[in-house]
TORNU-7917 format. One line per 4 residues: number of its first residue (from 0); their letters; for each residue z, x, y of N, C-alpha, C. Coordinates in Angstrom, 2 decimals, padded with zeros to 5 digits. Example, Ala and Ser with C-alpha at 12.3 -4.5 7.8 and 13.67 -1.06 7.14 Angstrom:
% residues 2
0> as> 007.80:013.19:-005.69:007.80:012.30:-004.50:007.80:013.20:-003.30 | 007.08:012.85:-002.25:007.14:013.67:-001.06:007.87:012.90:000.03
This chain:
% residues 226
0> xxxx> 091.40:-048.76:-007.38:090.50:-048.58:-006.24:089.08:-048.99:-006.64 | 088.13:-049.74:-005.91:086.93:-050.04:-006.28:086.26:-048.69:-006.01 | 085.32:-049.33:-007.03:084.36:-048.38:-006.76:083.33:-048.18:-005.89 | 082.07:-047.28:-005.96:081.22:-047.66:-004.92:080.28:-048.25:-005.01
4> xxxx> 079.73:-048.54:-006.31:078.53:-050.02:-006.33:079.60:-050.89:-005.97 | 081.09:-051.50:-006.40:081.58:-052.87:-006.26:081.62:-053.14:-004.68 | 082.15:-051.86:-004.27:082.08:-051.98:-002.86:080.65:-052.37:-002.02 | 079.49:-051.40:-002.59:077.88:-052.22:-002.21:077.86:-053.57:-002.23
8> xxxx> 078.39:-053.74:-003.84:077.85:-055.26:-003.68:078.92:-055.92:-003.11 | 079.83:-056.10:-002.65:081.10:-056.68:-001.51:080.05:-056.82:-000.27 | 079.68:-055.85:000.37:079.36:-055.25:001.18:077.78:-056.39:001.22 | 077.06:-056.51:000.48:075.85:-057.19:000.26:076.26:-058.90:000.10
12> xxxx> 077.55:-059.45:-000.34:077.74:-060.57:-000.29:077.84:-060.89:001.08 | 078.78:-059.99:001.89:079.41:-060.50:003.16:077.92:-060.12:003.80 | 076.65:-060.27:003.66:075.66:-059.96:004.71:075.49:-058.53:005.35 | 075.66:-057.30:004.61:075.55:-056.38:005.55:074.37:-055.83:005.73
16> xxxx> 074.10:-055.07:006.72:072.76:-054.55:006.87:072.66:-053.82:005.74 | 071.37:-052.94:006.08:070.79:-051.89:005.00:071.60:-050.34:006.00 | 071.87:-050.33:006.66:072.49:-049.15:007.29:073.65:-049.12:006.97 | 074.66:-050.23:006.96:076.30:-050.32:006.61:076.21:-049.92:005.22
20> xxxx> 075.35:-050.56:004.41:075.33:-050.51:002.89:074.82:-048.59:002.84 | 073.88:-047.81:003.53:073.42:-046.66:003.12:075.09:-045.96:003.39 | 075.65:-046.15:004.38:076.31:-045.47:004.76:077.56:-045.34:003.78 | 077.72:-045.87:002.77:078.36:-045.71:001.28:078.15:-044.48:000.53
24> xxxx> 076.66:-044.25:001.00:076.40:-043.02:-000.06:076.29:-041.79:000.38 | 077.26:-041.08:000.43:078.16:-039.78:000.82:077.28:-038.24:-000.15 | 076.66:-037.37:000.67:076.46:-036.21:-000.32:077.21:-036.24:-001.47 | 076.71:-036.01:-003.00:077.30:-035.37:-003.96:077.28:-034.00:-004.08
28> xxxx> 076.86:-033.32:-002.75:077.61:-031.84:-003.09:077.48:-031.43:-001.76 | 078.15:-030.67:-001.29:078.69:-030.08:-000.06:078.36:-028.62:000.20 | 078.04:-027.64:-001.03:077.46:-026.71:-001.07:077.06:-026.01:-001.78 | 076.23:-024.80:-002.07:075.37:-024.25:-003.10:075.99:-024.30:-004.23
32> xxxx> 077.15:-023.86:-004.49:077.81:-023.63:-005.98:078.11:-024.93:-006.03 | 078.70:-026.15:-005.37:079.18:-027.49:-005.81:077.99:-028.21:-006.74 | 076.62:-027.53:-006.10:075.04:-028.04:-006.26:075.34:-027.99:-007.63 | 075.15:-026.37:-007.76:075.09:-025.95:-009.31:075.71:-026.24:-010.30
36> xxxx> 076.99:-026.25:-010.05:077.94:-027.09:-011.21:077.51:-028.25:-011.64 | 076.99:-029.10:-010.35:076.65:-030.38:-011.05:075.48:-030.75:-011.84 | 074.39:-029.32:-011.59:073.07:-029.34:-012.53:073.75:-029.21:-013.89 | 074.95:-027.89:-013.84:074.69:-027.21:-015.26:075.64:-028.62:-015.86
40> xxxx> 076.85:-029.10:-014.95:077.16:-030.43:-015.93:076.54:-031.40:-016.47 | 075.46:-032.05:-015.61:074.60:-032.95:-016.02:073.66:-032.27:-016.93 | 073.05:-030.92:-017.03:072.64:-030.52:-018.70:073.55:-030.87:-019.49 | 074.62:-030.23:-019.31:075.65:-030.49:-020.45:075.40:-031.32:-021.17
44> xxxx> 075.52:-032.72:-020.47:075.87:-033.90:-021.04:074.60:-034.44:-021.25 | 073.12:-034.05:-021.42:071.81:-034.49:-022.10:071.70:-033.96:-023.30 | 072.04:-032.41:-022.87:071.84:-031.43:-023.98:072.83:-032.13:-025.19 | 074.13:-032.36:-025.15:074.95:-033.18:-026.04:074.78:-034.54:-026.28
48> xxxx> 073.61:-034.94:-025.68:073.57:-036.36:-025.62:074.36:-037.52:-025.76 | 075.11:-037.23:-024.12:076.17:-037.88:-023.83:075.60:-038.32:-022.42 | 074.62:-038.19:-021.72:074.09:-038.92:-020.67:075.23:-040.17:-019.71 | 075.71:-040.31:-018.64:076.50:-040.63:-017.78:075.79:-041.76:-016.87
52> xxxx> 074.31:-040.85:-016.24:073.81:-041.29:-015.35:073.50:-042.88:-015.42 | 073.75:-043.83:-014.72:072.83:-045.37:-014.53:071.64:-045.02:-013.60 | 070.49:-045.25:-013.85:069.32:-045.33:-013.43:069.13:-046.21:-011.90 | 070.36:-046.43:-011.60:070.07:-047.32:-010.21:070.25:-049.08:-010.19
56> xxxx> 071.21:-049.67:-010.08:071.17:-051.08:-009.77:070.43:-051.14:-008.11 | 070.63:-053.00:-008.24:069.90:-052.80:-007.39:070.47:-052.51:-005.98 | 072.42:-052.74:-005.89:072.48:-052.52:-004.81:072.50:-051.26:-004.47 | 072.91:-050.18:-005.35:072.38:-048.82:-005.58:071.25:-048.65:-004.71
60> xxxx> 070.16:-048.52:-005.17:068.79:-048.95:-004.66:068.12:-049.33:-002.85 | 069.33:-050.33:-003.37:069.25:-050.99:-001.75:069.92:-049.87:-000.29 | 070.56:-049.06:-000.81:071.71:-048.15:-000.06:070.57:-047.19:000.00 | 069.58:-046.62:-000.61:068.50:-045.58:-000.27:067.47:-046.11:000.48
64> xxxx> 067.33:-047.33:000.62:066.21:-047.57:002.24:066.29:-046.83:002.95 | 067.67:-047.34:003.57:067.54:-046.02:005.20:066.91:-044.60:005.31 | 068.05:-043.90:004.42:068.54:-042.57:004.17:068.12:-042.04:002.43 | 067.99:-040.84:002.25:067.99:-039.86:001.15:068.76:-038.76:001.26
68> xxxx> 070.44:-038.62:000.06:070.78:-037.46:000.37:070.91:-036.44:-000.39 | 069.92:-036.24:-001.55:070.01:-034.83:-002.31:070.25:-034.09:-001.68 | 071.12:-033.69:-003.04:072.01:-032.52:-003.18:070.86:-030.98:-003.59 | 069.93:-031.35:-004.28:069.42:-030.25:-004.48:067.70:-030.32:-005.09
72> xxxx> 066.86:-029.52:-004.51:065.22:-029.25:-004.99:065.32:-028.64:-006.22 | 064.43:-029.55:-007.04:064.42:-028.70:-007.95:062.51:-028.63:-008.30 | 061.58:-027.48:-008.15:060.33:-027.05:-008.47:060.34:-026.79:-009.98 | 059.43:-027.78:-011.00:059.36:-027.86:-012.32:057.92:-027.95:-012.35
76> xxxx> 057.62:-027.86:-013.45:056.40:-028.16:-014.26:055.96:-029.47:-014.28 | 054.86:-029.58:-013.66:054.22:-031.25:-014.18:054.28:-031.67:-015.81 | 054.48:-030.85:-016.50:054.32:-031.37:-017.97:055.15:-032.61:-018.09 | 054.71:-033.23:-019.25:055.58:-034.38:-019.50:056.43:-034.25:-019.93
80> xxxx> 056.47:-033.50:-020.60:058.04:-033.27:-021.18:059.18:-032.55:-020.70 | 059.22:-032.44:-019.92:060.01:-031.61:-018.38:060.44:-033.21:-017.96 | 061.23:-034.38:-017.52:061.98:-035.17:-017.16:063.02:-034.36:-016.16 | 063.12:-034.46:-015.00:063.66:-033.36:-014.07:064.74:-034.20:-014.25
84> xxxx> 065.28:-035.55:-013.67:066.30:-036.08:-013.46:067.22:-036.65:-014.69 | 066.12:-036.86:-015.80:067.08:-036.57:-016.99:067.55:-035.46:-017.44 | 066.81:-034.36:-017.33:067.47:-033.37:-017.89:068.77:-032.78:-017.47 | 068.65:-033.29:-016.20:069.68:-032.41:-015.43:071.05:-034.08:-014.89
88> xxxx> 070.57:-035.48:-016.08:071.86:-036.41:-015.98:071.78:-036.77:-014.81 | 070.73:-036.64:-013.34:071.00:-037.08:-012.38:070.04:-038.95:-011.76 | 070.47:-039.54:-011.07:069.88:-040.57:-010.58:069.06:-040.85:-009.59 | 068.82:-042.12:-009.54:067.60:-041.57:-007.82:068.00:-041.32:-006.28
92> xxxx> 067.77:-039.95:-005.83:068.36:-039.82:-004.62:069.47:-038.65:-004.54 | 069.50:-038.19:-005.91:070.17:-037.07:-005.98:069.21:-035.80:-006.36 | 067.85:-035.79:-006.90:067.45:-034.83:-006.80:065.97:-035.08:-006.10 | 065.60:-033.93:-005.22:064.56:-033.83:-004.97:063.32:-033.04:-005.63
96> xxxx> 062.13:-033.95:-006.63:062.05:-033.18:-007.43:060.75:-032.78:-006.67 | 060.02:-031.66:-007.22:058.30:-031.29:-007.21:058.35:-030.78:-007.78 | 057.12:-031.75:-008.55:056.43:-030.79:-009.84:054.84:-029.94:-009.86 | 054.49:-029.36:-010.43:053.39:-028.93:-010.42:052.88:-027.99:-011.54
100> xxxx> 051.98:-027.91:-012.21:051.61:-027.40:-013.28:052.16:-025.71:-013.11 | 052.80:-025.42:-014.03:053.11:-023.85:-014.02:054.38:-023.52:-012.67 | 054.90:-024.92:-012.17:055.92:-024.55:-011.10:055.50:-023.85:-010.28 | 054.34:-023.93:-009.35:053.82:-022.61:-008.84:054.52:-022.92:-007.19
104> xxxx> 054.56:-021.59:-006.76:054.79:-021.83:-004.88:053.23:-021.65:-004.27 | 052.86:-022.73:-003.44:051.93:-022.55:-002.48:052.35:-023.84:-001.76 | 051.12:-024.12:-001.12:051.24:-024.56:000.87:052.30:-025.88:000.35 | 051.41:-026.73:-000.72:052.62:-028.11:-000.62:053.59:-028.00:-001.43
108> xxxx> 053.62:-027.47:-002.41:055.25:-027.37:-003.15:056.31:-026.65:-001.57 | 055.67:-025.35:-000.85:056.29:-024.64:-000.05:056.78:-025.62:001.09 | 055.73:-026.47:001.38:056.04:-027.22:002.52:057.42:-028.40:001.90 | 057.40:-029.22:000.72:057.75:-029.71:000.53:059.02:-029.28:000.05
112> xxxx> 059.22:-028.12:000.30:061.16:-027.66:-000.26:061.16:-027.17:001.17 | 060.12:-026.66:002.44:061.09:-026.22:003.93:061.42:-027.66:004.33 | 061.11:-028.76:003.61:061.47:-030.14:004.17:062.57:-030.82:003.89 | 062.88:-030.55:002.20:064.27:-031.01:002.02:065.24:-029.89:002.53
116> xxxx> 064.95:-028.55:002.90:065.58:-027.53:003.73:066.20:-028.05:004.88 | 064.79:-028.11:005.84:065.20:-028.56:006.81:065.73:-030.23:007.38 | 065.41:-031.10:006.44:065.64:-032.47:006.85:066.49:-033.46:006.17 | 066.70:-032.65:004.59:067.49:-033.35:003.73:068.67:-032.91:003.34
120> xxxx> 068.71:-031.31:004.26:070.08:-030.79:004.27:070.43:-030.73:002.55 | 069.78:-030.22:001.74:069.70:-029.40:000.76:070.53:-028.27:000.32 | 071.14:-027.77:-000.54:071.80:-026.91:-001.11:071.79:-026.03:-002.23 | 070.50:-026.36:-002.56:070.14:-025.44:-004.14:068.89:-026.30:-003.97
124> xxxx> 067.91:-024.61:-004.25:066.40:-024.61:-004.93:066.30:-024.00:-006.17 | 065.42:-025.14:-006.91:065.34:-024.20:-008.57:064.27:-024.87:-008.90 | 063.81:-023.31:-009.28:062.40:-022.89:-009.30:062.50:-023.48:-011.40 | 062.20:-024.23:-011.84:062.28:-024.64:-013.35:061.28:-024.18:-014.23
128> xxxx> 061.02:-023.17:-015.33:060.19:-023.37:-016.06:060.47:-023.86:-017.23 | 060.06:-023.59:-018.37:059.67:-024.56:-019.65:059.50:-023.71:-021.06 | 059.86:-024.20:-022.06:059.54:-023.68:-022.88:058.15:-024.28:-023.44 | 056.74:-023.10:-023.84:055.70:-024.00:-024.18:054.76:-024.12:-023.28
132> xxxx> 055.17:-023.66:-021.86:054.34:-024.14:-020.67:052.90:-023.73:-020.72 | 051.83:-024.81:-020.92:050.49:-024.52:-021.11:049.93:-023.28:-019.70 | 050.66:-024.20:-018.78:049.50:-023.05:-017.79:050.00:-021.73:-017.95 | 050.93:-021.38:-018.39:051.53:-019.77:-018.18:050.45:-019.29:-019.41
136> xxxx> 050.77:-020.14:-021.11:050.03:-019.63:-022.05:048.59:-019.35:-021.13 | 047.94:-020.49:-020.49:046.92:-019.86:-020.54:046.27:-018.64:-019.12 | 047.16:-018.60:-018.51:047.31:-017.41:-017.51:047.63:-015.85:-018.23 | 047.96:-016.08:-019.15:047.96:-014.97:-020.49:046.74:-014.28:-020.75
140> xxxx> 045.54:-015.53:-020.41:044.23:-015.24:-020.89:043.57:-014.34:-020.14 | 042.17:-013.79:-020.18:041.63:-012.82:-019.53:040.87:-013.47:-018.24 | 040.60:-012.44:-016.82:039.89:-012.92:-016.09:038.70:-013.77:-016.84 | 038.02:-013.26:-017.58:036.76:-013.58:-017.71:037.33:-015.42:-018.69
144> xxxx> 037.95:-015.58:-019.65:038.56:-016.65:-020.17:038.83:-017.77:-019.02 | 039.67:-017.07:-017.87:040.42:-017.94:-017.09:039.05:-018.56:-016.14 | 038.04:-018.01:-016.08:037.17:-018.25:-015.32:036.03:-019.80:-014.98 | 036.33:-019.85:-016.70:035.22:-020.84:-017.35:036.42:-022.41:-017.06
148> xxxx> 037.45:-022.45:-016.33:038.28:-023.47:-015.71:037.53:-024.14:-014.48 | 038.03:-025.27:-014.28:038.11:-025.76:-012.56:038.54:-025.12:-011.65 | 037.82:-025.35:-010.66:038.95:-024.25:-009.55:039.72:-024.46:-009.21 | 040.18:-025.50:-009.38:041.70:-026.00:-008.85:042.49:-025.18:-009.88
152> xxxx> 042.12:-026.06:-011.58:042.94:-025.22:-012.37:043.37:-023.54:-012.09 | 041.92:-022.78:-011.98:041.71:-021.53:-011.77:042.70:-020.84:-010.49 | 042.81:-021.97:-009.15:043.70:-021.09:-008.58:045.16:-021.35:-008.81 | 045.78:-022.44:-009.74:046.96:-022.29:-010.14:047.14:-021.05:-011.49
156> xxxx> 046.52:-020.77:-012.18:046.62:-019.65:-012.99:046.39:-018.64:-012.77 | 045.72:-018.06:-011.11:045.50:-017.16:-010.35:047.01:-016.83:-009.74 | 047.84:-017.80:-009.58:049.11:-017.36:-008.97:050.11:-017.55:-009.99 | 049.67:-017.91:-011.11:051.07:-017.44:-012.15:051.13:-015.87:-012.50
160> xxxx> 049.19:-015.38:-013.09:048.81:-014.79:-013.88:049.42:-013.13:-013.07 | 049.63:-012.63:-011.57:050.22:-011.45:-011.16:051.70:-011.27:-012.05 | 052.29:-012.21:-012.24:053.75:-012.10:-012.44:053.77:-011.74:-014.22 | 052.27:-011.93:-014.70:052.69:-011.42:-016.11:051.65:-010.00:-016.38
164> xxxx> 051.19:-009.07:-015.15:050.80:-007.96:-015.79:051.39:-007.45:-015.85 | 051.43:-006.45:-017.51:052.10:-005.64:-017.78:053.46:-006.16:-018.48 | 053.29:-007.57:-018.96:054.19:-007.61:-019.74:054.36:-007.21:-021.08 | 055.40:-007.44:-021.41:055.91:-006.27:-023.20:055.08:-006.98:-023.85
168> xxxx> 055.33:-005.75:-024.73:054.68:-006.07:-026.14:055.41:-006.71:-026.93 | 055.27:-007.85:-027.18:056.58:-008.68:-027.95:055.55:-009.25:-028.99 | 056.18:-008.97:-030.57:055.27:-009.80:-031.74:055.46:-011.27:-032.13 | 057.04:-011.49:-031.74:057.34:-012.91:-031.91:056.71:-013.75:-030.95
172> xxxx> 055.63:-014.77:-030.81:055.12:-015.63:-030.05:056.21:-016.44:-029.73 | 057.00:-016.98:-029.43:057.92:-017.39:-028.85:058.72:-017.18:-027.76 | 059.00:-015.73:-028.34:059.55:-014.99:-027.79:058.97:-014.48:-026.26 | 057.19:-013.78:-026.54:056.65:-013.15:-026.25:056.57:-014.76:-024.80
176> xxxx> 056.53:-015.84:-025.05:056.12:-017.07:-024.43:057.19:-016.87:-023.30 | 058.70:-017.05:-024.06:059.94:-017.25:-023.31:059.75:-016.09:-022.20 | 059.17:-014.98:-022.62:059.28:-013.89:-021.45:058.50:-013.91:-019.89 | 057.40:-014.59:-020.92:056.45:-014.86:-019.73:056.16:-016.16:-019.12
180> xxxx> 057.62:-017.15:-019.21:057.52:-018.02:-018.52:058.50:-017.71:-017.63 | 059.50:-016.67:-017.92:060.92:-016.40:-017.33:060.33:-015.34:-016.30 | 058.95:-014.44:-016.20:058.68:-013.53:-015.61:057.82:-014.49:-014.31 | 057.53:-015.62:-014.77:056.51:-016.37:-013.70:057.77:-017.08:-012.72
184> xxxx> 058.25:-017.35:-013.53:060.01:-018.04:-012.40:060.33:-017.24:-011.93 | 060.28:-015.86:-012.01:061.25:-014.88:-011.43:060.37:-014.40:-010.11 | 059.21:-014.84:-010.14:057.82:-014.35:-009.56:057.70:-015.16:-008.06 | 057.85:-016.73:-008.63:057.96:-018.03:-008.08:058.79:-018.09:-006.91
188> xxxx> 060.04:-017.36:-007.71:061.56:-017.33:-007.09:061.35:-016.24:-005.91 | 061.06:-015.20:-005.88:060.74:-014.49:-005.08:059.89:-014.59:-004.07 | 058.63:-015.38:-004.81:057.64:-015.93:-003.25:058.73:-016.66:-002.36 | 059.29:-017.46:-002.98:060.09:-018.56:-002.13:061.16:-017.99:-000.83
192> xxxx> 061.50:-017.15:-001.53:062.93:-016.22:-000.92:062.06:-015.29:000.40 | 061.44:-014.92:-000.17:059.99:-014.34:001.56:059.83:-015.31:002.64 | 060.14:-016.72:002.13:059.76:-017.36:003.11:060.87:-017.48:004.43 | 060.02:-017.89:005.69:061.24:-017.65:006.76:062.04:-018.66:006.56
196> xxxx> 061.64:-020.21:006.38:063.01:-021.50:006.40:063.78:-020.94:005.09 | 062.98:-020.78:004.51:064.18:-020.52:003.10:065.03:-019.61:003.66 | 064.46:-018.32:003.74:065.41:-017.07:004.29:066.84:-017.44:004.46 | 066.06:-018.02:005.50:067.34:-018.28:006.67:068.37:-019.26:005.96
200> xxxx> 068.12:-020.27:005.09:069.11:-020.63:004.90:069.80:-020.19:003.99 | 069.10:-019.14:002.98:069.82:-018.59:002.33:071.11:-017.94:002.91 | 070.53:-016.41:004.15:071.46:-015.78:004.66:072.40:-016.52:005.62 | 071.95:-017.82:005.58:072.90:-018.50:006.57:074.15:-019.15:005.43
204> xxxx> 073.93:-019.08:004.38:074.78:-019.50:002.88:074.52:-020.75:003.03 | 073.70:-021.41:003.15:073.84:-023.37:003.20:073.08:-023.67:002.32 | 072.03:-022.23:001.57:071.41:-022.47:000.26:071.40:-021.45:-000.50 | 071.28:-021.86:-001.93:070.75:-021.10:-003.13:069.20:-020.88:-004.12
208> xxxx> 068.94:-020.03:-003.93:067.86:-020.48:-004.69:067.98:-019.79:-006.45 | 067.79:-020.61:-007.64:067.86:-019.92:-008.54:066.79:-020.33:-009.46 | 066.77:-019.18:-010.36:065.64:-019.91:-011.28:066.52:-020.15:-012.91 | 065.70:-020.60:-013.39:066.06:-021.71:-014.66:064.91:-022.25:-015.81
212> xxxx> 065.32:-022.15:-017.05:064.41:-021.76:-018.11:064.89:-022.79:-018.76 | 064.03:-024.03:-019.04:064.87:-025.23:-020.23:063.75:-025.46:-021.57 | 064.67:-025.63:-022.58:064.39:-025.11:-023.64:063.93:-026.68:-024.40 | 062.80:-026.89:-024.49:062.62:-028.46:-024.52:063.03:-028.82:-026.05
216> xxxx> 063.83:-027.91:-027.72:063.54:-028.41:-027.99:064.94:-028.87:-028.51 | 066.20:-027.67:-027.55:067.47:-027.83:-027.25:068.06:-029.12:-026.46 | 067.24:-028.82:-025.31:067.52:-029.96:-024.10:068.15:-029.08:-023.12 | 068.41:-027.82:-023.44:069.72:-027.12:-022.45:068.83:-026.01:-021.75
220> xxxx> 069.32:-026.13:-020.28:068.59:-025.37:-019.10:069.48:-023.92:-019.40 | 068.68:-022.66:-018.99:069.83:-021.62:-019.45:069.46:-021.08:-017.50 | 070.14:-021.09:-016.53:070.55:-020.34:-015.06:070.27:-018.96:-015.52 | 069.37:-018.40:-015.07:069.01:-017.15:-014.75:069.81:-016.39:-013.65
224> xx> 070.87:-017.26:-012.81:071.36:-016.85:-011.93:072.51:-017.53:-011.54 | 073.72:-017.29:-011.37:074.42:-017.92:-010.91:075.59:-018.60:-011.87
């Protein structure tokens, strides 16, 4: 049986539009848990560095004009070393990513996941943090520390910094890091879940939202949920 690039490019010899050609590319997941399996497989296979994914030919490519059909949002860290679609083995058009320093929820990360909600027919939100993540370290710091920032900076470390008062007393810095990046996802995760589009699709089951902790120096995402 051919496959589905041979079939694209069949499909691109005989003259077809850009709509006949999109219409090849079928959801890769159908629903929340199908979502998830295919994140934690595609870790799998980075974390083992066994990577699957092709980066996109061009008739590939050509089949995403029309249409976009991720399978799933994933909210990460702007850092560089966070690679959303490698980490997680996927290609272009299968994940919808946004990034932003410290993964934070406000107006455009928020707006930009009720959109693949509502328009990209979506099935899993994950909220990603990081091992190392500068803005959390420095949301650690004191009002008066955090102050002497930009305000831009200042109001992204204003909405990490609630989710870590009162965290433990932990002596291992690592450790003490891992907690309080896993306490800002869990923080993140919860703004999100308040919201009404999310809500609803949660209790309507057509989504998941989970959070997720990747360990940059493993490669392997560890699901906080699910």
């Amino acid at each position: 049986m051919a496959s589905t690039d041979e079939l694209m490019a069949e499909l691109v010899k005989r003259g077809a539009t850009m709509e006949q050609v999109a219409l090849l590319k079928d959801p890769t997941a159908n629903t929340p848990d199908e979502a998830l399996s295919l994140l934690q497989a595609g870790n799998a296979r980075f974390f083992s560095g066994q990577p699957q994914r092709v980066f996109s030919d061009v008739n590939s490519r050509r089949a995403q004009i029309i249409a976009q059909t991720p399978f799933a949002v994933v909210l990460g860290c702007a850092d560089s070393r966070v690679p959303i679609e490698l980490v997680f083995d996927q290609g272009p058009g299968d994940l919808f990513s946004i990034r932003v320093a410290g993964n934070v929820v406000e107006a455009g990360t928020l707006g930009s996941i009720q959109y693949a909600i509502r328009h990209l027919k979506v099935h899993l939100v994950v909220v990603l943090g990081h091992e190392g993540c500068g803005a959390v370290a420095a949301s650690l710091l004191t009002p008066q520390e955090r102050a002497v920032e930009p305000l831009h900076v200042r109001f992204l470390l204003d909405a990490i910094a609630p989710a870590l008062e009162g965290i433990a007393s932990i002596q291992d810095r690592k450790a003490r890091m891992r907690e309080a990046v896993v306490l800002n996802v869990r923080r993140q995760k919860a703004i999100l879940e308040q919201d009404d589009v999310v809500r609803e699709a949660i209790e309507s089951g057509r989504v998941k939202v989970v959070g997720a902790f990747y360990e940059i120096g493993s490669g392997a995402v560890d699901f906080l949920e699910g």
